[in-house]
Every structure is written in structure tokens, then in C-alpha cells.
N, C-alpha and C positions, 0 to 999 in steps of 0.2 A: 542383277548385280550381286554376286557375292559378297558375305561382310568379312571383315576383321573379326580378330576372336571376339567373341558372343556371349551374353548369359542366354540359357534358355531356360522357360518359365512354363510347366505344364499345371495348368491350374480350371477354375472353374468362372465362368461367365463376371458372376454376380458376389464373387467371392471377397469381402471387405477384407480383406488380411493380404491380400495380395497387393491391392492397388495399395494398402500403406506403402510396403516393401518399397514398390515402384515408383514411389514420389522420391524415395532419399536415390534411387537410381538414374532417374529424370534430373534430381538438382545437379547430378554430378556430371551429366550428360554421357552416362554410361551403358554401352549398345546391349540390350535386349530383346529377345523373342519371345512372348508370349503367346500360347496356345493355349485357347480354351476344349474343356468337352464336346463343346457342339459345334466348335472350327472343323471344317474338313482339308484335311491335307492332299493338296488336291490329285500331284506327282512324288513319285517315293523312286529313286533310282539307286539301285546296288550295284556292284560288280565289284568282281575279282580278277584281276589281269595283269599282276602281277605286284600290282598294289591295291590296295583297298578302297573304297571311296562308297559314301552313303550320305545322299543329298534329298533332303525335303524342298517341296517348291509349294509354300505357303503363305494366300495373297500375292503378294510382291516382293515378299522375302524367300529367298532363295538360302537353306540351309546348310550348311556344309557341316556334318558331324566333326569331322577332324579341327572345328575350329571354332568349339563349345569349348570353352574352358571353366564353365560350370554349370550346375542343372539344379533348378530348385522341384521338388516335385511338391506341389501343397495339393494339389486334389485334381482328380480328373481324369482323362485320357488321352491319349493320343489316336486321331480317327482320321483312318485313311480312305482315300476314295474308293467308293465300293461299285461293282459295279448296279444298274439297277435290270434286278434278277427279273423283276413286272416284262422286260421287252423279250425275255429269254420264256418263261414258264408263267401261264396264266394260271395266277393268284387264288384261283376256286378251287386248284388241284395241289390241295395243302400237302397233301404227302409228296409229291412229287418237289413243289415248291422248298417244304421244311428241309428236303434233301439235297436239293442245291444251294440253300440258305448256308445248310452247318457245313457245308465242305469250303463253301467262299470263304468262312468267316476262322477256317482252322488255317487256309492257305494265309490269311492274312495275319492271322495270329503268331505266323511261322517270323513272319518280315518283321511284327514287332517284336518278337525275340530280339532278332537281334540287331533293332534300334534300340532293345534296353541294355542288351549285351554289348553294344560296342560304347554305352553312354555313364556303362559302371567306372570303369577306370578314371572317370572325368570326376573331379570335385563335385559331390551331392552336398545336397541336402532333403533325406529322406530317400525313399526311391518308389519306382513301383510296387514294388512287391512289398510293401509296408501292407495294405491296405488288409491282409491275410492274416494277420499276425495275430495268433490265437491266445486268447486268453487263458485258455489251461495251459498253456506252453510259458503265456508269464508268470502265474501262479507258480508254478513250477520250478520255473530259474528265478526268481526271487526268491522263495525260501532257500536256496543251494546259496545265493548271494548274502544268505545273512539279512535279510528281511523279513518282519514278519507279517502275515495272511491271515486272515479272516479264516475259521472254520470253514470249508467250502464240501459241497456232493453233490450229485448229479444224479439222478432218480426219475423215474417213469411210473413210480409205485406213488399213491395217498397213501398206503398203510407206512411208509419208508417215510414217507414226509413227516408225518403224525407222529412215527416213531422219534424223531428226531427234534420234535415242536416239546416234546417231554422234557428235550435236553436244553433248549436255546429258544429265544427269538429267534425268528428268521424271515431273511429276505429274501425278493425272488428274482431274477436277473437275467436278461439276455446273455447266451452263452458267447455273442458277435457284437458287431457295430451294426446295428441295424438300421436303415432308412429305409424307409419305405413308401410308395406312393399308392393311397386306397383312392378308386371312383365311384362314386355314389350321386345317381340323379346330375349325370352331366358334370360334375364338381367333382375336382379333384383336392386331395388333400394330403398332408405330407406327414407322414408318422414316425415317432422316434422310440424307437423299443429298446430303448438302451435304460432310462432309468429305472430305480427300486422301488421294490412295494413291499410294506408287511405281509406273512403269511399269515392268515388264520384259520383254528379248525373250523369254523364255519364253511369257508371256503374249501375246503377240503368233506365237507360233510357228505357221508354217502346219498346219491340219490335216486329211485325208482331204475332197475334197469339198467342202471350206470356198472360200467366196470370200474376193475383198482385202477387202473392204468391211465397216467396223464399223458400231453407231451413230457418229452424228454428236457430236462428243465433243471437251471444251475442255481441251486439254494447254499447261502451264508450266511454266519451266524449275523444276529443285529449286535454293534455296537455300539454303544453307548459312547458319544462324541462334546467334545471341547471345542472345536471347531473342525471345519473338514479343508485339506487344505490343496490346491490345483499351482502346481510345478511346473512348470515351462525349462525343459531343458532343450540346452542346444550347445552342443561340441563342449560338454563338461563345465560348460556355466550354467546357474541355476538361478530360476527366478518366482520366489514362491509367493503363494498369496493365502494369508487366512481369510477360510469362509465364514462368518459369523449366522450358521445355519441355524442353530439349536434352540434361535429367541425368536423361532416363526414355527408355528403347528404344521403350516403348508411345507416348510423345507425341511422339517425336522429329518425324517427318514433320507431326503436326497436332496440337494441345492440344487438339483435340475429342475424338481420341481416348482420352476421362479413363480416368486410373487413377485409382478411387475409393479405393482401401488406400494408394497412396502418393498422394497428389495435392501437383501441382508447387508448388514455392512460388513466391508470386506478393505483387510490393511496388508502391507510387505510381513515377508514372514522369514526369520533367519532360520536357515536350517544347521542341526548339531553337523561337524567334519564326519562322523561316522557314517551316518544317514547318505549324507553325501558320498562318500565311498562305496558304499554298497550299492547305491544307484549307478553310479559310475561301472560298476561289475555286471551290472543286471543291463544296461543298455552296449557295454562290448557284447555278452553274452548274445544280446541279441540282433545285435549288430545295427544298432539305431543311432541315429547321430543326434535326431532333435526328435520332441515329443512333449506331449502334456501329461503331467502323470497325477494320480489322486491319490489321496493319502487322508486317512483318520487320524487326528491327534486327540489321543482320551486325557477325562482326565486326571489319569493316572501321569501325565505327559509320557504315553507308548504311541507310537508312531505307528500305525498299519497301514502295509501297502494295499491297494486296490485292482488299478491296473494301467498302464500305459495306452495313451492313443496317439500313433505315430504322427497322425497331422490332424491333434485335436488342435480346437480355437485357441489361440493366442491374444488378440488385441483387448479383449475386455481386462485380462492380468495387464497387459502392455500398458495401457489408458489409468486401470483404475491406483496403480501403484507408481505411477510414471517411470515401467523399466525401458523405455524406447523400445521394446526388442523390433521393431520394426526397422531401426538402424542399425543393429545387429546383424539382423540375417543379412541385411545390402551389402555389410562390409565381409560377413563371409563369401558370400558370390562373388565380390570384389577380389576376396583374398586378400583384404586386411586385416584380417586379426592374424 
């Protein structure tokens, strides 16, 4: 049975930030679609015949794109039925296998095109192609926006590093959003490469054998912090929160690095109109509607940008500062505000 206009939700299984959203959409008894990562969609049907039409048949829901009138993207993907390549090419003949693998998986990459292509013109929040969005491409159009940047370089050299350790503290940084999943002895584990660490010459000490040359690796100056502060934007409202990092040894450098027995205290945070502005230039520029962004406040009170994450977490700001944004997002998929 086909629905009435729809929210559709591409999201992840086990995602807390989701099912908030979904409660204020549930009270109102307003029709949703969610699709998880590990949902498979089971029928995908296109044509062109003189009109258009692009129908997902997922579960018992039967999707009609022409009649989404808005898309939340918070994480995830959207995974269509594939065929299984095991009944086609046995699985021992890896090369033969890998070669029918990546050609199914480019035809089908073709189709999500353009499920994402005809899904843009609809009311977002976020999109796919957020998840790419490079951090030297923010660096970059924030200072052009009138924001200011942490010293930042990019080096593959210890003598460039060392060089540079003469000028500044510095940190070291994932150049991505990194997750990752390591297996060790049966047991898997989930790793987050995203936080900072001091550099020291130690660590950089030549050793037996070794050459100059590291990975290739994104170093910034260290700043010295008043609090560190996690921005929750969404369609030009902002909702900040200070981190009261600086009075723990374990989060000094990064309040990622939580200490769950002491954890920082953390309050609403007004931001200056200026700030505000400049954010607002720096998420057109890059064409983002909502995001979590980080910010240094020294204290000198200067404000440093860090960097945007198109669909970093929200509910702990949401909870610990009571901004609702979880009734927020509902009523933009709504179309109330």
C-alpha cells in the first residue's frame, strides 16, 4: 500500500538521536520511514516513460520518492538487494570473485545516484554526501569566512615536525572522521581516530634504521583553552554548550578524552552576533544545513574554529543544556518552523 507524503529517515540501527527525534514524530502521529544501515531494500524499481517514477519496496512499506516531502540523513546508508555473487562464482577464485564483486557494486552505485539525485530537491536535513567533507576544505573556507584557525601543516617529514615543535606546542590529528573496527583474538573493537594528542620530541626521536619520513599526518598549534565549546547548528539556529575541560588533566588537551567518574561540567553558552555570522557564511559556503561544530574560547576571550561534523552527536548538548533540539529537527521534517 502506498503512503501519503512521508518523512524518510536514513539512519543507523542503534542510533540514540534518532529514536529521540522519532518520539516528538510518533506523539504527533506523523508518517515516517526509517531505514537502517543494515536494512536491505529489498525492490528498487525506476523508469522513464514519459514520466518519472522511483519506488523502494521496503518490509511492507512501499516507497514512493515523488511523495517524501522530507529526508533526514543522520548516518548510515541506504543498501539495496544485491545479488549473492557465492551462487554465480566460487568464492576460492578471489580474483575472478573481486571482479564481479566491484562491477555489481559500481551498477548499483549508479541507481543510488540517483535515489540521491532525485531526493535533493526534497527538504534535507544533511545529505549523503556530507559524510566526505574535508577538513582542509573547512580550514580553508573558514578563514575566507572571517573565522579564525589554529596554525595548521601537513608533513611526512620528523625533521619538518621538530622544525616546527621550535615554534609551537602541537597536536596531532586525524586528517578524517575516522571509525574504525580492529579484530584481535576473536574480539572486535571499535576505534575512534579522531581525537588529539600532544606531540613530543621524544616521540619523534630518531631511531636505529629508521627513516625521516612518517605517515602523512595533520599537526596544529596547541591552544591554550578557557573552555572548549560543541555548537549544534541547524538551519541558522544555534545552540552552544561550554565544555569545562581545562579542570581535568585527562581532558585538558581534548574533552573527547571523557573521564566518565569525573566528567567536565558543562553549561549553555551565548554566542557574540559576529561569530554567529561568520558561521552562517562558512555553513552556505559549504552548503550544510545542520552540524556540530568546535570551537576554542581562550582566555584572551578569541574564539577558534576547529572544525564541523555534518552529523556529529547532538543529544548530550540537547539533554545536558535542556535545548530540546530533538523537537526541533521533528518540526523541520514537519515543516514548522
Amino acid at each position: 500500500m502506498e503512503q501519503d507524503k512521508n518523512i524518510l529517515i536514513i539512519s543507523q540501527e542503534a542510533e540514540q538521536s534518532t529514536d529521540e527525534v522519532l518520539k516528538y514524530l510518533l506523539l504527533n502521529n506523523v508518517p515516517f520511514t526509517r531505514i537502517n544501515d543494515t536494512d536491505i531494500v529489498e525492490n528498487v524499481e525506476i523508469s522513464f516513460d514519459g514520466q518519472e517514477k522511483c519506488v523502494l519496496k521496503y518490509k511492507e512499506a512501499v516507497i514512493d520518492l515523488d511523495n517524501i516531502q522530507s529526508v533526514w540523513y543522520r548516518r548510515g546508508k541506504v543498501n539495496l538487494k544485491s545479488i549473492n555473487i557465492e551462487d554465480k562464482i566460487n568464492k576460492e577464485d578471489l580474483d575472478l570473485y573481486a571482479q564481479y564483486y566491484d562491477f555489481y557494486k559500481q551498477e548499483v552505485d549508479v541507481a543510488l545516484d540517483f535515489i540521491y539525485h532525485k531526493l535533493k530537491d526534497v527538504k534535507h536535513i544533511n545529505s549523503f554526501l556530507d559524510n566526505s567533507l574535508s577538513k582542509l576544505i573547512q580550514l580553508s573556507e573558514a578563514q575566507k569566512c572571517g573565522l579564525t584557525v589554529p596554525k595548521t601543516f601537513i608533513a611526512n617529514s620528523k625533521s619538518k615536525v621538530l622544525e616546527k615543535l621550535e615554534e609551537d606546542k602541537l597536536i596531532l590529528k586525524a586528517m578524517n572522521f575516522h571509525v574504525f573496527t580492529v579484530k584481535q583474538k576473536e574480539q572486535s573493537y571499535k576505534c575512534l581516530a579522531n581525537s588529539s594528542v600532544l606531540v613530543s620530541r621524544e616521540d619523534l626521536a630518531p631511531k636505529e634504521n629508521q627513516k625521516d619520513k612518517v605517515l602523512l599526518s595533520l599537526f596544529q598549534q596547541y591552544i591554550e583553552k578557557k573552555v572548549e565549546l560543541r555548537v549544534f547548528y541547524l538551519f541558522g539556529r544555534f545552540f552552544a554548550m561550554a565544555i569545562f575541560s581545562q579542570q581535568n588533566e585527562k581532558t585538558k588537551v581534548d574533552f573527547r578524552h571523557y573521564d566518565y567518574e569525573n566528567p567536565n561540567r558543562v553549561v549553555p553558552f551565548n554566542l557574540p552576533q559576529d561569530l554567529k555570522d561568520n558561521v552562517n557564511q562558512l555553513m552556505s559556503n559549504l552548503e550544510l544545513n545542520c552540524g556540530s561544530l568546535d570551537f576554542i574560547y581562550t582566555p584572551e576571550g578569541e574564539y577558534i574554529f576547529l572544525e564541523v561534523n555534518p552529523i556529529g552527536q547532538f543529544d548530550w548538548v540537547s539533554k545536558n543544556c535542556n535545548f530540546h533540539i530533538e523537537k526541533h529537527i521533528a518540526k523541520e521534517l514537519q515543516n514548522e518552523h
